[in-house]
N, C-alpha and C positions, 0 to 999 in steps of 0.2 A: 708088599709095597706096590706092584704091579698092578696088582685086584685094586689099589684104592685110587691109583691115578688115572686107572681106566672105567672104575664110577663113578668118580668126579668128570670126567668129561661125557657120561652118558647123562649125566645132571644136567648139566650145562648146554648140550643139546637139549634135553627137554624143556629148560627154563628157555630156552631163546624159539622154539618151537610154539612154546607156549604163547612168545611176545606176539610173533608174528602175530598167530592166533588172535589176542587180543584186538591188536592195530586194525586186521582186517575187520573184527566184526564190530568193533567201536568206536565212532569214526570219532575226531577230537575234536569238538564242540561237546562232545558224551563226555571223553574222559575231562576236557576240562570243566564242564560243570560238577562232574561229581570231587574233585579236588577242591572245587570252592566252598562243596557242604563240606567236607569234611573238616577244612578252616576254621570254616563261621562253627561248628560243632567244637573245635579246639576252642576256638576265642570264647566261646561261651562259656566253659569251661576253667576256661583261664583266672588266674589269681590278679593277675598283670595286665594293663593297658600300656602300650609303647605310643611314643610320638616322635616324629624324626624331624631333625631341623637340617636342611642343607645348604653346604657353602651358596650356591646358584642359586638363586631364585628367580627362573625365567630370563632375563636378559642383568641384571641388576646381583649384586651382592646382599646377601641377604643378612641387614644389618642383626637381628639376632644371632645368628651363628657367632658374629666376632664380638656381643655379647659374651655369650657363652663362653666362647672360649678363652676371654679375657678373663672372664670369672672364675675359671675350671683352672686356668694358669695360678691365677692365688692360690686358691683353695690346696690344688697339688702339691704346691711348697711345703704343705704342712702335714700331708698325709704319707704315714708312714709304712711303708712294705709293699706300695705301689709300683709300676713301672714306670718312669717317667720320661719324656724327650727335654733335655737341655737345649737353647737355641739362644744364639748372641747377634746382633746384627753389628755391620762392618760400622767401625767407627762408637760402637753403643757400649753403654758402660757400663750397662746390667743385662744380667742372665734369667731370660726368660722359660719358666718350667711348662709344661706341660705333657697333656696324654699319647704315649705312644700310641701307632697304628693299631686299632682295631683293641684296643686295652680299655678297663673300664675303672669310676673311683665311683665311690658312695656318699652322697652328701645328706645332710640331714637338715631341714627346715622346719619348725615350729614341732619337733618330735617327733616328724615324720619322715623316714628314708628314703630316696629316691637315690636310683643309680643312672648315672652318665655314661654311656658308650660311643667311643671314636673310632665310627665305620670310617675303614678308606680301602676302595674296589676302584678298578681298572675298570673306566667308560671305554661301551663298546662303541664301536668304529661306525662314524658315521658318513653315509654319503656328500651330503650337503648339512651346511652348515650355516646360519647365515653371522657366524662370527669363531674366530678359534675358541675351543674349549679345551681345558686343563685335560692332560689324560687321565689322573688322578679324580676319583668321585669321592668327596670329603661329606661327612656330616654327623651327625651328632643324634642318639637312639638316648631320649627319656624314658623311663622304665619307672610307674609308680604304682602302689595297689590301687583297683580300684574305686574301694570305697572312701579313698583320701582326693580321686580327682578333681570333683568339686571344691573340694575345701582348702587344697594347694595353690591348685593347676596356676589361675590368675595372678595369684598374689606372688607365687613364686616365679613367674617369669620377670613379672615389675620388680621383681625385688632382684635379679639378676642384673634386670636393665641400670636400674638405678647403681649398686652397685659396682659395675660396668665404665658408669661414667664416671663414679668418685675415685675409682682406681686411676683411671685417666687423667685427673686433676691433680689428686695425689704425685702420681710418679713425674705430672708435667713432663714427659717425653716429647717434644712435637717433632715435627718431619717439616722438611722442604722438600715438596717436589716438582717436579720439571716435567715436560712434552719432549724430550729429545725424538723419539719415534715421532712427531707429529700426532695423529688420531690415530694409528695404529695400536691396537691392542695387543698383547702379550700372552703367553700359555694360561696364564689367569685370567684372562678377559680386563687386565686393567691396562691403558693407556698412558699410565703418571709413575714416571720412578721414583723415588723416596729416599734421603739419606738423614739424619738427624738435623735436627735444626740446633744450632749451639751459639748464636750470634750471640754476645754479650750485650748489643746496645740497650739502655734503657732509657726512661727519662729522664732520670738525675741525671745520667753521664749525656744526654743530648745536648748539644749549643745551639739555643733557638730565645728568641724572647718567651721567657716566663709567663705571663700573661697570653701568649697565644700556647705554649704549651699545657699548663692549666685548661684552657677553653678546650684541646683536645681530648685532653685526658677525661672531662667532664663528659665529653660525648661521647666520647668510646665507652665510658660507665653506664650514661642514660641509656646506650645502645644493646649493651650486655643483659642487662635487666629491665629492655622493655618488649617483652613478648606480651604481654599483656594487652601493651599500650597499641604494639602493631596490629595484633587480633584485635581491638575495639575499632581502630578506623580503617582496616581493611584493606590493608599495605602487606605487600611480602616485609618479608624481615629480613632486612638486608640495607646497606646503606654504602654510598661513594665518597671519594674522596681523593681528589686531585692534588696531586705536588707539584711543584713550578718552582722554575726560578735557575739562576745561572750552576753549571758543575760543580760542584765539588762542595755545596750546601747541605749536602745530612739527608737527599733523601732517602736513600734506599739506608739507613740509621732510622729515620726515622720507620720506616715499615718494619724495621728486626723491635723497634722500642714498642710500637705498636701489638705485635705480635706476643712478645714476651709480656704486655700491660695484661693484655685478655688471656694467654692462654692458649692461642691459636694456631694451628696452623699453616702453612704457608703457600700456596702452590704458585712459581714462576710459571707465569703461560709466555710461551714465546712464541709469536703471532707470526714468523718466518716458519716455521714450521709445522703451520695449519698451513692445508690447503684449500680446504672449501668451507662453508657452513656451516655442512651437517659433520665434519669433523669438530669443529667447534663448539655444536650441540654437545655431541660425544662427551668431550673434553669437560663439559658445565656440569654433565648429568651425573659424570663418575667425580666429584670432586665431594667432599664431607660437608656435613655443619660444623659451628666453628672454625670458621678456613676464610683465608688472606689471598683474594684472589689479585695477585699482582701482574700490571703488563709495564715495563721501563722504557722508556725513552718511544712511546707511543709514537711519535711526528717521526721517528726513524722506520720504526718497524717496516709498515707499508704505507701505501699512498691514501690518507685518509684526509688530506688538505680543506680546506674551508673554500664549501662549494661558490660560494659567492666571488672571493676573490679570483678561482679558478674560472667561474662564469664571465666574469670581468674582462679577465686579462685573452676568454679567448674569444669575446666578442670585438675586441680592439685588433685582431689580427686578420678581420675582413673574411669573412669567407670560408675559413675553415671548419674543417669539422670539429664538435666540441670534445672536449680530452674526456676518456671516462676516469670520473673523479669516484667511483665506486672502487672502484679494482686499486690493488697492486701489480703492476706490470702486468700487466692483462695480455695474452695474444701470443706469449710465449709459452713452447710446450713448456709444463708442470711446473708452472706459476703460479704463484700464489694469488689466488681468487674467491681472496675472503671480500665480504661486499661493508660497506658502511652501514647497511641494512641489517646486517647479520650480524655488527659487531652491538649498535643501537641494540638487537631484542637479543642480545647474547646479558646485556647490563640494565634492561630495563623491557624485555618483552614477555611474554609466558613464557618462556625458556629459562627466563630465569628465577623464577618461584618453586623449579623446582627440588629445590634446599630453603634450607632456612641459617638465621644468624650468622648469614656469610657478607663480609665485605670486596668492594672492589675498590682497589685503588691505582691510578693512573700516572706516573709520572712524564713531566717533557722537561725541557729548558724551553721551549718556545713555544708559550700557549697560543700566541696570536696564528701558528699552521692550522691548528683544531678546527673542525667544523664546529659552531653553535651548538650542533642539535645535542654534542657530544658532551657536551658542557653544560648542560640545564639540569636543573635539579630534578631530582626523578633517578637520574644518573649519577652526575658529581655531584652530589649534594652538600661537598665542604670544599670550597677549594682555598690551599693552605699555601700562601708565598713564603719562600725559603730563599730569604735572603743571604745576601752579605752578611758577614762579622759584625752583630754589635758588642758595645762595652758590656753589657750584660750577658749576652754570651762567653763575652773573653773570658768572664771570673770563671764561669762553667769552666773552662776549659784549661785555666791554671790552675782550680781545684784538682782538676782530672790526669793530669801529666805534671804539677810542679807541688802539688798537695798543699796550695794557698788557700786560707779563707778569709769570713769577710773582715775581720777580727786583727787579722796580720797585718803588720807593721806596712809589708810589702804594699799595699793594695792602697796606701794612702801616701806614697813617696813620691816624689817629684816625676820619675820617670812614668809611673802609674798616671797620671794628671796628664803628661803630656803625650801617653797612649792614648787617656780619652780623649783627648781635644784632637786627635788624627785619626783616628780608627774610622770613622765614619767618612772622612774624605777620601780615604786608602781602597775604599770597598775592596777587601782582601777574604775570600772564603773562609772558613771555618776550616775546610781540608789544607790550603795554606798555611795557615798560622797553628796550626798543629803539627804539620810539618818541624815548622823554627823551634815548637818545644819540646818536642822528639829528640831532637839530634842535642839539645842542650837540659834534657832533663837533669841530669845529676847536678846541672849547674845556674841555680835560679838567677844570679846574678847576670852572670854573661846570657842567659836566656833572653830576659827583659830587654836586656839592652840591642841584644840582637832583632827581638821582634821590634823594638822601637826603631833600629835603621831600615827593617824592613817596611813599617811602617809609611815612614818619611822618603825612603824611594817610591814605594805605589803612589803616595800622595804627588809626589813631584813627576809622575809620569800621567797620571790623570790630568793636572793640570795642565801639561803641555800639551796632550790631546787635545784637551777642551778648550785649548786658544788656537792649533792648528785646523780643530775643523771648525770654530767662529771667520777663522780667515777662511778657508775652503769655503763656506757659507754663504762671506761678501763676495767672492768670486764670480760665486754660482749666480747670483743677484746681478754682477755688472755683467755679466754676459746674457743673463736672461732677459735685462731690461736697458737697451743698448738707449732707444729713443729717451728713457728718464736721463739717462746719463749727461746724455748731450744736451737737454734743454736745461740740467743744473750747469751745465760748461759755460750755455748761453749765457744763463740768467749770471754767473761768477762775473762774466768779460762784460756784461753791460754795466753791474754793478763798479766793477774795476774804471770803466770808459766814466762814468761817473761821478767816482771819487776824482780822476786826475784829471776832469773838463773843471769841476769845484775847485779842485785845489789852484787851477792855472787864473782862475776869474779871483780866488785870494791875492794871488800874485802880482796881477793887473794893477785892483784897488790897490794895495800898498806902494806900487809904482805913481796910483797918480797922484797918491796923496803925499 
């Protein structure tokens, strides 16, 4: 046993004797080219062509990989005696299969077999970066023969593609996500976190007039299925759409009905949370097609007011210098200093072509803060008023909380009649008077009646308003216009001196006569 562990290390010097040897008299440019013939000598040889798909592709996500992997996730379900990884997301109410680390399945296309392999190796460390990178290097090794390359290769990746997307449709899974980091990116290089989208609203169950909901739905249809139409006149494919109107009117209802109509998407951008621009870029470029680019209550966010009335108000203040009506709070360290500039080609500049069949949509309650520019078609291309509670809405909405239709008795009863003859003067929101049939759902009776006092209060508090500020009005009027006043005073007291110089000269006459 002694004789062997002491030729085994006389081996071992010689092999490493040897190395040196080598190293010195070859320097490595020699040894690495002769490792590349011997490669190209392998691959020559080879039965097999490989093609590698990876998560990264340069700065961007490399939408085939999540292809693939959406397709390799079906497919796995069904294959049996494979290794697979199980994975659920928080809140999700299906179990998504897929290939363990570094495991491989076999798929077969038109008779022909091809295997999948899911490489994932540890990226080496790098100095500079000019963005975080996953530690993990993910991606995905095609393995076909090669006399089937041609005759697959194409058709089988489109045919993943496609399939890819019908899986998508099918499971109608969507996500809402949000910017809480701002532009900052994450271990994955994405900026936008994600939790399921599960908003119920639709358009059945939306309270809006019929007739403008119709008009929407018709456009969001024409919009879904006009790639065609965008490609012949040379338009991105993309389209806006402004909501307005006072609180508590249905719109962020209406973006979940919207959402749920197409299919889509959803990502809350929240404009406190950019800080410059080119974060904003960021934010545009990492978001998908088919996706609901949503900003809420806009005129709150930052300072994007209507340059004109701003130019106005500070040429009347003599002297000063003019406010910058670009910025939000400008001048403050780590302020938000998104520009009106950057938000404009953020929704309408080359910046933003680069997706397709994605919408933006805008909410305020006070469209007259908005600059013009922000508001022209090109940009907001629908803008949709969401008003007050009409009588048509109402049915919507005791179909939806009181299970009325148009058919019931209810809907044509005295109390019914004299809801519609007040609802319109009441202007009482849609989130209001859903309220009243919430709390008295199980009880349609006492429901009605209660939305009828409610009713008849808004109405009677409107009207009171609207005769205290007609007096406020006349007020504003006699103090505005002091000199009208006084020469009506005159002109009354001459009239007055008039009638009683007349009436005294009747007097007279009767005395003398």
């Amino acid at each position: 046993m002694k004789e062997f562990w002491s030729s085994l290390a006389s081996l071992l010097g010689v092999l490493a004797f040897c190395q040196s040897i080598l190293h010195a008299v070859f320097p490595p440019e020699l040894r690495f080219a002769v490792l590349k013939l011997f490669k190209r000598l392998f691959s020559s040889s080879s039965y097999y062509c490989y093609f590698d798909i990876t998560e990264i592709d340069g700065v961007n996500t490399n939408e085939l990989y999540n292809a693939v992997q959406l397709y390799l996730s079906s497919s796995a379900s069904s294959v049996a005696g494979s290794r697979l990884s199980l994975t659920r997301a928080l809140n999700s109410s299906s179990t998504t299969f897929g290939l363990s680390n570094n495991d491989s399945l076999v798929d077969t296309f038109h008779g022909v077999p091809v295997v999948w392999e899911h490489v994932v190796s540890q990226r080496q460390s790098q100095s500079f970066s000019w963005r975080p990178l996953p530690e993990e290097k993910r991606g995905f090794t095609l393995r076909l023969r090669k006399k089937d390359k041609h005759l697959i290769l194409n058709s089988y990746l489109d045919f993943i593609i496609d399939r890819a997307s019908e899986i998508r449709r099918k499971n109608q899974e969507r996500f809402l996500y949000t910017n809480s980091r701002g532009g900052s990116l994450d271990s994955r290089g994405h900026p936008w976190e994600s939790v399921p989208f599960k908003h119920p609203s639709t358009f059945d169950t939306l309270a809006m007039d019929p007739a403008m909901k119709t008009q929407i739905m018709e456009d969001l249809r024409d919009f879904s299925n006009g790639q065609a139409f965008y490609q012949k006149t040379g338009r991105a494919w993309k389209r806006g759409y402004l909501l307005y109107g006072p609180p508590g009117t249905g719109k962020s209802s209406m973006i979940a009905a919207m959402a749920n109509f197409l299919g889509y998407d959803v990502y809350d951008l929240e404009l406190t949370e950019v800080h410059t621009n080119s974060e904003l870029r960021k934010l545009l470029m990492k978001t998908s097609s088919k996706s609901i680019i949503v900003i809420e209550d806009i005129d709150c966010s930052i300072n994007l007011g209507n340059r004109k009335k701003t130019s106005s108000s500070a040429g009347g203040g003599g002297g000063g210098a003019p406010p910058n009506e670009m910025r939000g709070a400008a001048g403050e360290d780590g302020a938000n200093s998104i520009t009106l500039s950057g938000l404009l080609n953020f929704t309408d500049g080359l910046w933003s072509c680069c997706g397709s069949e994605r919408i933006f949509v805008f909410t305020t309650n006070h469209i007259e803060k908005l600059d013009p520019a922000l508001l022209r078609s090109g940009r907001m291309d629908m803008h949709v008023f969401m008003s007050y509670c009409t009588f048509p809405a109402l049915k919507i909405l005791l179909q939806n909380y009181l299970g009325f239709g148009d058919s019931d008795m209810e809907l044509k009863s005295p109390v019914m009649e004299e809801i519609e003859s007040v609802i319109d003067k009441a202007q009482m929101t849609p989130a209001d008077i859903s309220e009243v049939l919430i709390k008295n759902r199980r009880h349609k009776e006492k429901a009605m009646n209660e939305l009828l006092e409610a009713l008849r209060t808004e109405t009677r508090k409107k009207e009171k308003n609207s005769t205290e500020v007609e007096d406020e009005e006349q007020e504003k009027r006699a103090l505005e216009n002091p000199k009208q006043n006084c020469d009506d005073g005159e002109e009354f007291e001459e009239k007055s001196w008039k009638k009683e110089s007349s009436a005294e000269d009747d007097e007279d006459r009767e005395k003398l006569n």
